[in-house]
Biopython code that builds the backbone (N, CA, C, O; Angstrom):
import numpy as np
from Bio.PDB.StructureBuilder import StructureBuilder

atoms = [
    (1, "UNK", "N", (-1.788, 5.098, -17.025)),
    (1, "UNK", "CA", (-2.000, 4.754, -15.637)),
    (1, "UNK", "C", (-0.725, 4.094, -15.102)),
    (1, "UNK", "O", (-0.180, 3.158, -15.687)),
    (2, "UNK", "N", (-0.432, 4.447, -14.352)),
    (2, "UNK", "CA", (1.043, 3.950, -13.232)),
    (2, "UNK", "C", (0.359, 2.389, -12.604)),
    (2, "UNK", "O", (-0.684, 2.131, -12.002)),
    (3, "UNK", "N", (1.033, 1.897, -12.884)),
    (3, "UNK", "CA", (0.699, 0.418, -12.419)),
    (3, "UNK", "C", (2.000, -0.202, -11.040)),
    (3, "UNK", "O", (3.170, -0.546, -11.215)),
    (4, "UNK", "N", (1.211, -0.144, -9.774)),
    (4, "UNK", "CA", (2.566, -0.818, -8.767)),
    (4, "UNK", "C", (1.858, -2.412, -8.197)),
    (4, "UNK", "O", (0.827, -2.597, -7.550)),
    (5, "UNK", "N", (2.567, -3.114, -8.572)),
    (5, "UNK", "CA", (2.488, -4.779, -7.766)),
    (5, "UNK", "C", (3.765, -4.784, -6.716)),
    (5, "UNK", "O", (4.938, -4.566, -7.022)),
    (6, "UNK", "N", (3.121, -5.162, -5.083)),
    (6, "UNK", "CA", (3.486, -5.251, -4.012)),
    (6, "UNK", "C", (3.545, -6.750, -3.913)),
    (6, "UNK", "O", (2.541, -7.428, -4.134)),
    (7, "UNK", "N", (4.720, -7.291, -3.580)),
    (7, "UNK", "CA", (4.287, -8.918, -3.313)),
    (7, "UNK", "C", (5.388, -8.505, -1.780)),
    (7, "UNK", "O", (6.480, -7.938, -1.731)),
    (8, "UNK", "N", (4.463, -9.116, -0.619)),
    (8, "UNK", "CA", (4.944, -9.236, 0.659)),
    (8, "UNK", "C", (5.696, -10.484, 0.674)),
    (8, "UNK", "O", (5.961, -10.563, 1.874)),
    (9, "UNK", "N", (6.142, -11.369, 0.200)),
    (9, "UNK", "CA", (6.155, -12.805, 0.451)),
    (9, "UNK", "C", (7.804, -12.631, 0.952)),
    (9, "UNK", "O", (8.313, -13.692, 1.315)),
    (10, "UNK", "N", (8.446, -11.748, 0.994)),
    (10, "UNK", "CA", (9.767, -11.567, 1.318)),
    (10, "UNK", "C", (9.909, -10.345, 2.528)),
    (10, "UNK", "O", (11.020, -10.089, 2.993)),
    (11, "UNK", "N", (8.688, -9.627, 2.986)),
    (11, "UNK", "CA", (8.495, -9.197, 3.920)),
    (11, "UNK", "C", (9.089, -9.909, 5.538)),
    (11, "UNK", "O", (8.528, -10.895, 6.016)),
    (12, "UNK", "N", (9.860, -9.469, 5.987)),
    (12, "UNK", "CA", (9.732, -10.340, 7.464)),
    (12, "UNK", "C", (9.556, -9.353, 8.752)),
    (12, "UNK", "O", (9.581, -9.863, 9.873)),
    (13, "UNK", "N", (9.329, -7.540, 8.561)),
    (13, "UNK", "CA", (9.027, -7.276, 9.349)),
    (13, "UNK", "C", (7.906, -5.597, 8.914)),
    (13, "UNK", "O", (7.377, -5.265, 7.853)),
    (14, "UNK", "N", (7.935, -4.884, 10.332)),
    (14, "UNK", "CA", (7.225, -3.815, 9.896)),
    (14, "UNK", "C", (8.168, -3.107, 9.148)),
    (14, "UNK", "O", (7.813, -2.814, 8.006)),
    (15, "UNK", "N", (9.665, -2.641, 9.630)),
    (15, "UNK", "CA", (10.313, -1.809, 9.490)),
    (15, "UNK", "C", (10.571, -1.941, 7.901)),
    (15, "UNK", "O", (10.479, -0.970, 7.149)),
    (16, "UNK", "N", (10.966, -3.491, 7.387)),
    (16, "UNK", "CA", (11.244, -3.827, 5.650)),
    (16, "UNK", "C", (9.995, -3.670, 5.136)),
    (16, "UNK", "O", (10.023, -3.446, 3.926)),
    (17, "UNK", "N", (8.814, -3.711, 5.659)),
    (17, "UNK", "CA", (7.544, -3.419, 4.877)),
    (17, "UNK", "C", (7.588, -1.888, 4.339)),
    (17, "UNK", "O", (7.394, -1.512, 3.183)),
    (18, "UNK", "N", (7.896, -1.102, 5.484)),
    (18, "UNK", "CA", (7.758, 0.320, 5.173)),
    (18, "UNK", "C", (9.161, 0.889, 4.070)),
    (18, "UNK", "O", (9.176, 1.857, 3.310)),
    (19, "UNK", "N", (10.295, -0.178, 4.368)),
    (19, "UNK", "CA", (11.610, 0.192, 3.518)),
    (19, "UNK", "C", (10.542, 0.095, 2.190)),
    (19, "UNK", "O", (9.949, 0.950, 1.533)),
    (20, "UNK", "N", (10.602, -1.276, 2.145)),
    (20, "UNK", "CA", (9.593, -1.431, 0.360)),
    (20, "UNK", "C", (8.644, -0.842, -0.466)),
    (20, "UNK", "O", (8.604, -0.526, -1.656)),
    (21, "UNK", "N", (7.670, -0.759, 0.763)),
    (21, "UNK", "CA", (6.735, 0.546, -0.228)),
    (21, "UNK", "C", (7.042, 1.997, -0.026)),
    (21, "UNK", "O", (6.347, 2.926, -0.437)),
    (22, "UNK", "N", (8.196, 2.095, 0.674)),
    (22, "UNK", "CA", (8.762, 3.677, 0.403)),
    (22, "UNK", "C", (9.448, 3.525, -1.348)),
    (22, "UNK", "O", (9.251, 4.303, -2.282)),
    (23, "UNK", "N", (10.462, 1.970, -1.334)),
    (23, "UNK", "CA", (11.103, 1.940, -2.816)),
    (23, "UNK", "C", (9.836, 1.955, -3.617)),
    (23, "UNK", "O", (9.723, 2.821, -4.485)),
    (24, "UNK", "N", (8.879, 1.100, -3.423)),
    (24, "UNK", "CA", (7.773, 1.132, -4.852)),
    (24, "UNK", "C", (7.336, 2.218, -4.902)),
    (24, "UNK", "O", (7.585, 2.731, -5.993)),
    (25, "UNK", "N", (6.757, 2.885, -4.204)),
    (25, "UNK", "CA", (6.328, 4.321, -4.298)),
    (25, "UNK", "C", (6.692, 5.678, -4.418)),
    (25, "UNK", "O", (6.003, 6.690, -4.556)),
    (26, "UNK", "N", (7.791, 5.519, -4.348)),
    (26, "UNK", "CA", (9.339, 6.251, -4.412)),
    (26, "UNK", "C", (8.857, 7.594, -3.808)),
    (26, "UNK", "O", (8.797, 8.699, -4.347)),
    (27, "UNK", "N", (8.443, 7.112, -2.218)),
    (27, "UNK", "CA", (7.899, 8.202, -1.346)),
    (27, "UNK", "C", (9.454, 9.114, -0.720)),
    (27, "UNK", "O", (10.587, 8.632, -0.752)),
    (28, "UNK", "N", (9.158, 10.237, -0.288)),
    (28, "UNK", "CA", (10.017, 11.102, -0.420)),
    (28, "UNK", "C", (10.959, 10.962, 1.109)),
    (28, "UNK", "O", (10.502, 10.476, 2.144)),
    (29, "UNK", "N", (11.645, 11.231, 1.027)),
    (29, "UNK", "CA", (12.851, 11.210, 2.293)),
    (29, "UNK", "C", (12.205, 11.187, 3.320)),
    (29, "UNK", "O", (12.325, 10.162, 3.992)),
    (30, "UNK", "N", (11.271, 12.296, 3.846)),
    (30, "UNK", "CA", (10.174, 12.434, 4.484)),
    (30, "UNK", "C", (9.526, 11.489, 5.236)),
    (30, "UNK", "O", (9.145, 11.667, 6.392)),
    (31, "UNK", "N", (9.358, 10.178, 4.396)),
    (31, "UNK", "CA", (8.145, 9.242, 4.974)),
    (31, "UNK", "C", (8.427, 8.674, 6.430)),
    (31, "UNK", "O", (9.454, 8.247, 6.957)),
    (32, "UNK", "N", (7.175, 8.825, 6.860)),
    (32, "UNK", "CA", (7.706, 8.499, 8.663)),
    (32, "UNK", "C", (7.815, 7.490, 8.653)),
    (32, "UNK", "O", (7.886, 7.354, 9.874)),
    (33, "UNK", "N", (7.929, 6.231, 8.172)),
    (33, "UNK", "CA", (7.557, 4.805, 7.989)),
    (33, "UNK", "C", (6.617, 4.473, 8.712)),
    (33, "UNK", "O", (7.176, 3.731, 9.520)),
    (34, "UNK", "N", (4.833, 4.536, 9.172)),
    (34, "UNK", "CA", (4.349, 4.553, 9.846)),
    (34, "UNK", "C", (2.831, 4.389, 9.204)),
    (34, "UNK", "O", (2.516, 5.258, 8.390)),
    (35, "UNK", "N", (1.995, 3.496, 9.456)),
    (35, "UNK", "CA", (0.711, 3.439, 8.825)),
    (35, "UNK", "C", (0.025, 5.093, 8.379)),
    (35, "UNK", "O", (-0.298, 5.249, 7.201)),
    (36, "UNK", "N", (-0.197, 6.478, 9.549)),
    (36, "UNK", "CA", (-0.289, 6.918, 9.008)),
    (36, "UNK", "C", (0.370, 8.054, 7.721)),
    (36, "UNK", "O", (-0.327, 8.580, 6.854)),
    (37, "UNK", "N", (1.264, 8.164, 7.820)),
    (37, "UNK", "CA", (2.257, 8.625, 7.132)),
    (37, "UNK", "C", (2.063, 7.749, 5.901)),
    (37, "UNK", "O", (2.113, 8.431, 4.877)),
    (38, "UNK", "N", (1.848, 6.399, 5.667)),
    (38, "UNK", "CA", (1.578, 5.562, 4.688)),
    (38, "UNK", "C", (-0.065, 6.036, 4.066)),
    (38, "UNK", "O", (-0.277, 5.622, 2.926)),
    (39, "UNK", "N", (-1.013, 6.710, 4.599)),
    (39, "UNK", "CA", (-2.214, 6.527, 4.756)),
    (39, "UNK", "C", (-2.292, 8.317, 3.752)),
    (39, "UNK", "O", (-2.831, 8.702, 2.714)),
    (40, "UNK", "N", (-1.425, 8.932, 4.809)),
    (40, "UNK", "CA", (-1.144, 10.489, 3.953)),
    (40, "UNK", "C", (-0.552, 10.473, 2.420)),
    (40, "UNK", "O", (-0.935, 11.376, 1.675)),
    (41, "UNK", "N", (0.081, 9.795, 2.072)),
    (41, "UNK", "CA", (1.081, 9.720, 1.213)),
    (41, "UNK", "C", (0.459, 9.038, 0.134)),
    (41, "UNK", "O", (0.812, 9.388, -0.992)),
    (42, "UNK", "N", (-0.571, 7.950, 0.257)),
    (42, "UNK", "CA", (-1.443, 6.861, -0.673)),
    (42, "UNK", "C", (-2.730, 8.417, -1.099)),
    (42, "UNK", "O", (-3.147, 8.709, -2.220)),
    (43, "UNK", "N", (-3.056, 9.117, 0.225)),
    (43, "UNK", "CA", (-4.355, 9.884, -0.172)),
    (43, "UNK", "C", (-3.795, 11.098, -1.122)),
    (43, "UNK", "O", (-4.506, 11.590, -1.998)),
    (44, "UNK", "N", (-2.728, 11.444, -0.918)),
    (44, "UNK", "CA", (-2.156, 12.706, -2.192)),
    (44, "UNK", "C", (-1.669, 11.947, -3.453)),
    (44, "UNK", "O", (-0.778, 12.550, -4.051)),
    (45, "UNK", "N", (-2.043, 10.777, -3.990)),
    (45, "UNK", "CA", (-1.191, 10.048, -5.374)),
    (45, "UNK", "C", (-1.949, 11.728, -5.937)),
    (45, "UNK", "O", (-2.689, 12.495, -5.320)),
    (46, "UNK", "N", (-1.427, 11.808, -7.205)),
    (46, "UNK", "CA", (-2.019, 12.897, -7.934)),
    (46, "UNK", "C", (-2.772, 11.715, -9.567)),
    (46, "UNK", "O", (-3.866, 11.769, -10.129)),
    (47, "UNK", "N", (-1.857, 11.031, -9.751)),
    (47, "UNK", "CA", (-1.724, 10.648, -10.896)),
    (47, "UNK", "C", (-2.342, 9.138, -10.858)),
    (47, "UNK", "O", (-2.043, 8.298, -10.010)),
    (48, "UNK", "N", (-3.535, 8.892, -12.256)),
    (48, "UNK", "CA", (-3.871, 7.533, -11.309)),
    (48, "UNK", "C", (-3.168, 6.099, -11.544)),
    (48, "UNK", "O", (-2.684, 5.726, -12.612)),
    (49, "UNK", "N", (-3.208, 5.328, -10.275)),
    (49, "UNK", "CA", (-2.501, 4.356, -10.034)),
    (49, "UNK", "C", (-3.382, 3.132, -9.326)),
    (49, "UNK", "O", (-4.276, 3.176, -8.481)),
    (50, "UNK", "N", (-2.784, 2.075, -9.991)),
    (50, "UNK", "CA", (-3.041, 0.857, -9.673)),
    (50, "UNK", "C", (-2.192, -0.159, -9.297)),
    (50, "UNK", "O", (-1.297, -0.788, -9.861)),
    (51, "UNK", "N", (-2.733, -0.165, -8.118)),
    (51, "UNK", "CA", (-2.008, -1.148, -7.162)),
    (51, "UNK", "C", (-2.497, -3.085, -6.957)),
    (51, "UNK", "O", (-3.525, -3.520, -6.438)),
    (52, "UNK", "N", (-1.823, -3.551, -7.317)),
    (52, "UNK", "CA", (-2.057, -5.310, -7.031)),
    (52, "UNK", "C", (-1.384, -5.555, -5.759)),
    (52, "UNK", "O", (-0.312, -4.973, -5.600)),
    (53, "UNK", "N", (-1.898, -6.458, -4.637)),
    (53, "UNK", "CA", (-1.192, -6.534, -3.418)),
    (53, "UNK", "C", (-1.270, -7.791, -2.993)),
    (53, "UNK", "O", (-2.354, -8.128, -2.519)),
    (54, "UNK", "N", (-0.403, -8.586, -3.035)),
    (54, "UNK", "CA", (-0.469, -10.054, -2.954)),
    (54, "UNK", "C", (0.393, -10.569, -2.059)),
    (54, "UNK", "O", (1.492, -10.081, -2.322)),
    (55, "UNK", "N", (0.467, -11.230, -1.226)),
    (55, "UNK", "CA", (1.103, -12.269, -0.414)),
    (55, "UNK", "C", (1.176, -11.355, 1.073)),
    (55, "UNK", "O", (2.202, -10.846, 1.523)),
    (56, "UNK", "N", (0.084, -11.307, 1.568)),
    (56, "UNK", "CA", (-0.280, -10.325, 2.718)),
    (56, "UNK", "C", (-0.801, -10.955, 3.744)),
    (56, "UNK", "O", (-1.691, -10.406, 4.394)),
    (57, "UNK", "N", (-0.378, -12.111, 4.042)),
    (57, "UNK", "CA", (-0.700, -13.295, 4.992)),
    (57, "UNK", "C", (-0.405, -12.828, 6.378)),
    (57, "UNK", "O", (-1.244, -13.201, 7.198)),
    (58, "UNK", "N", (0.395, -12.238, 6.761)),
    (58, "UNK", "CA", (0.784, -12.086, 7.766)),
    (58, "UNK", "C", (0.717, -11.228, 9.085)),
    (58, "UNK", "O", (1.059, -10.152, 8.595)),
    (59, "UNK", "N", (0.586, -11.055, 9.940)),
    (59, "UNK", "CA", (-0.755, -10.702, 11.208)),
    (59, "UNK", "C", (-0.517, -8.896, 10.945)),
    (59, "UNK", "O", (-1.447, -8.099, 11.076)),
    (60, "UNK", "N", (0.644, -8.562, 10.630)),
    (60, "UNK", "CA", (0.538, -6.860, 10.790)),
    (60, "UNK", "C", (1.002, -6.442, 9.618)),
    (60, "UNK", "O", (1.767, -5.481, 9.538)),
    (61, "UNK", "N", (0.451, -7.339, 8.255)),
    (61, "UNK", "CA", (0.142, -6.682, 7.491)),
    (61, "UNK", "C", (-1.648, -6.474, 7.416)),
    (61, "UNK", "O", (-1.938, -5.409, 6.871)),
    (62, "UNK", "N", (-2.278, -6.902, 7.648)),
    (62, "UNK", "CA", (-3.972, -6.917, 7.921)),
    (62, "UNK", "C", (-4.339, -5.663, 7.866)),
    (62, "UNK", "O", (-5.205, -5.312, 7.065)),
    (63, "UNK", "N", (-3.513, -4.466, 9.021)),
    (63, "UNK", "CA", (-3.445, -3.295, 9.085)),
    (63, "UNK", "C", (-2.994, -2.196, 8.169)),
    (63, "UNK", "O", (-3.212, -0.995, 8.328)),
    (64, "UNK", "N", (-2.122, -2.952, 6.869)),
    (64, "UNK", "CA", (-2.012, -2.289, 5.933)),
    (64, "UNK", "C", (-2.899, -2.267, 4.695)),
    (64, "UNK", "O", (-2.911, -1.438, 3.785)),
    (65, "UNK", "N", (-3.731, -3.496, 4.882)),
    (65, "UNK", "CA", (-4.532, -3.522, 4.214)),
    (65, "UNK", "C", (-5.981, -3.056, 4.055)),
    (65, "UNK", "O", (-6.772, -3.205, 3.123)),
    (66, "UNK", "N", (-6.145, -2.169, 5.783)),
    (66, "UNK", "CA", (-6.769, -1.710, 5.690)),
    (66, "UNK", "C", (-6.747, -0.299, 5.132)),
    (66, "UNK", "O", (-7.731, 0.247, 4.634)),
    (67, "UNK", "N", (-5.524, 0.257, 5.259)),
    (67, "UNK", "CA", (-4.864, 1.619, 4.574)),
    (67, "UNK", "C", (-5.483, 1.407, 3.822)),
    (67, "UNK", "O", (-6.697, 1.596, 3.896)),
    (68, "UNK", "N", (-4.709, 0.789, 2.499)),
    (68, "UNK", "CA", (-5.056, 0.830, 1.447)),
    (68, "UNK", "C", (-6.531, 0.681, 0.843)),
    (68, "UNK", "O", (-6.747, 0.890, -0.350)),
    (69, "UNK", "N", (-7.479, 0.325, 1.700)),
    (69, "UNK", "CA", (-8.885, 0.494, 1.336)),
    (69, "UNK", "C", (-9.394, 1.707, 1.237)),
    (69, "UNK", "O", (-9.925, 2.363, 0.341)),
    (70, "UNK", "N", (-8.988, 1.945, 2.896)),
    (70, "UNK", "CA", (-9.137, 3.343, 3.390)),
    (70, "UNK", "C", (-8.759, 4.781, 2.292)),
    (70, "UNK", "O", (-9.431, 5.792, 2.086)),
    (71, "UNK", "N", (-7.709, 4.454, 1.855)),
    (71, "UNK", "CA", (-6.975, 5.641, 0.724)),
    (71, "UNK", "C", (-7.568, 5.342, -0.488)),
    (71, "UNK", "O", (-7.556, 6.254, -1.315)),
    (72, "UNK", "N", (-8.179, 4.100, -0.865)),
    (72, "UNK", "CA", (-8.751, 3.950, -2.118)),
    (72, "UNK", "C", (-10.325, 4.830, -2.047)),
    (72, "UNK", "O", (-10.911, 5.316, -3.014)),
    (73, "UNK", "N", (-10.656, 4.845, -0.981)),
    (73, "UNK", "CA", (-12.466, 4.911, -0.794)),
    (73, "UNK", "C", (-11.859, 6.771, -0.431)),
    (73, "UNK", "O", (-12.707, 7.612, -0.727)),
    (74, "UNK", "N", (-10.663, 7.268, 0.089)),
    (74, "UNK", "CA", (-11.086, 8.775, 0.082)),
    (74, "UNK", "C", (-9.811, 9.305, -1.639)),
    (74, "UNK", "O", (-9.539, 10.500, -1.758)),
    (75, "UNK", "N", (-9.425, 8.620, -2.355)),
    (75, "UNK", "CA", (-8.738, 9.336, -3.536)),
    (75, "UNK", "C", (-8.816, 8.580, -4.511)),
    (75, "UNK", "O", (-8.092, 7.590, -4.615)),
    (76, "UNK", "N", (-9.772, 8.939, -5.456)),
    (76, "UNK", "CA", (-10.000, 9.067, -7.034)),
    (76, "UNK", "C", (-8.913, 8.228, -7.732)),
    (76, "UNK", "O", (-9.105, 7.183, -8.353)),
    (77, "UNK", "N", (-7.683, 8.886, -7.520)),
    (77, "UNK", "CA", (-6.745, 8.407, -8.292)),
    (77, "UNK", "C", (-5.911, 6.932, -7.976)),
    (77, "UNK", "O", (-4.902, 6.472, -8.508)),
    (78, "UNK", "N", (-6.582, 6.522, -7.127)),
    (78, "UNK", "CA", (-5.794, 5.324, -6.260)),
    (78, "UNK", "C", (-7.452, 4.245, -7.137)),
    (78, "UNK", "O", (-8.617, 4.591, -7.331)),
    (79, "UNK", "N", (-6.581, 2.722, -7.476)),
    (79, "UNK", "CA", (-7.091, 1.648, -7.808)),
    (79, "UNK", "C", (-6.353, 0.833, -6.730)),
    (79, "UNK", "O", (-5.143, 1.028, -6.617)),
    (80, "UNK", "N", (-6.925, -0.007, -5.974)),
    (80, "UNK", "CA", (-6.329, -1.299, -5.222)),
    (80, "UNK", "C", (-6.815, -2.159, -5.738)),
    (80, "UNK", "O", (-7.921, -2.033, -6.265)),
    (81, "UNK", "N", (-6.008, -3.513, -5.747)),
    (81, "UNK", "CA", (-6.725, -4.902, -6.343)),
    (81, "UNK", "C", (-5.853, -5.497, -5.652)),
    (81, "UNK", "O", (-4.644, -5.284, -5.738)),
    (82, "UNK", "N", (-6.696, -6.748, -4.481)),
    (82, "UNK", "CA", (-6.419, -7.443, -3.632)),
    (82, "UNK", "C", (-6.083, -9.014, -4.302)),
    (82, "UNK", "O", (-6.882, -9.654, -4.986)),
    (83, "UNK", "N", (-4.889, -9.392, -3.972)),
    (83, "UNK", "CA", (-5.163, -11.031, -4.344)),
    (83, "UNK", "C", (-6.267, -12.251, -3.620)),
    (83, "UNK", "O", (-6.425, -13.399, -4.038)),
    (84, "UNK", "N", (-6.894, -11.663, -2.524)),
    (84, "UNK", "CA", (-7.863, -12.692, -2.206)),
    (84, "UNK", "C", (-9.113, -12.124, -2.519)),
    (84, "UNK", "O", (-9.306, -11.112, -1.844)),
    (85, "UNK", "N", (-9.846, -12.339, -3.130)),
    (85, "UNK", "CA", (-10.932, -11.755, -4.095)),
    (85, "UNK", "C", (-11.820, -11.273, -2.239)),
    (85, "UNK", "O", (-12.461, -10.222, -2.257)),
    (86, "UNK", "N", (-11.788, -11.881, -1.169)),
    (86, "UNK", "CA", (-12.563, -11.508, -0.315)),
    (86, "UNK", "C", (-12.445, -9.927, 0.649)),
    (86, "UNK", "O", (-13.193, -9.481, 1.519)),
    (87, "UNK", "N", (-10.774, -9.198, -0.143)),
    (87, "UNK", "CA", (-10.440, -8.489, 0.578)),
    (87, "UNK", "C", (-10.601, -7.476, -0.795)),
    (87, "UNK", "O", (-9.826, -6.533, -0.953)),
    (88, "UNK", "N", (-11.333, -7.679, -1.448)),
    (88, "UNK", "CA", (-11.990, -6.573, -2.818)),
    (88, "UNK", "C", (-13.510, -6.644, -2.230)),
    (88, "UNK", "O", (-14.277, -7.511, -1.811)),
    (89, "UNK", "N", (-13.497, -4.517, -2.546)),
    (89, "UNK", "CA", (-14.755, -4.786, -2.722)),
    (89, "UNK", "C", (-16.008, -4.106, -3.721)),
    (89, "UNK", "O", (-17.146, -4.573, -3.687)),
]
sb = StructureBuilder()
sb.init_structure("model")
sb.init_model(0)
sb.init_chain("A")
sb.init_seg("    ")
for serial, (resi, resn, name, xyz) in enumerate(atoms, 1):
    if name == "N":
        sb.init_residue(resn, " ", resi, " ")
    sb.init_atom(name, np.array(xyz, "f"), 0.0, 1.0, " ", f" {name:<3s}", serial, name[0])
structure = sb.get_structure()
């Protein structure tokens, strides 16, 4: 299993959010940097993967966190694990 840990805590905008999980995910030239383009790209993983996502405090990441629910609940191969046990479900 492919294991990726996201820590935002060095995040300061949308544009470095999308730089970063293009590097962790080593999404392809392609990526629009853009929730859905983020949303397409999480729902084709092929291979399964687990994701830890921690230090997501901040007002427009909320919206990425809903992605990532969203892509967990439509692809098999996607695991998310939230650091605030209230944003697991």
């Amino acid at each position: 299993m492919k294991k990726i840990i996201l820590d935002f805590s060095q995040s300061t905008s949308k544009e470095g959010m999308h730089k970063y999980l293009a590097e962790k995910f080593s999404f392809p030239e392609y990526y629009g940097a853009n929730l859905d383009a983020l949303h397409d790209l999480l729902t084709e993983i092929t291979e399964p993967t687990c994701v830890g996502i921690f230090n997501y405090d901040r007002k427009y990441l909320k919206s990425v966190v809903e992605v990532f629910k969203d892509a967990k609940n439509e692809n098999k191969n996607l695991s998310v694990i939230f650091s605030k046990i209230e944003d697991n479900e």
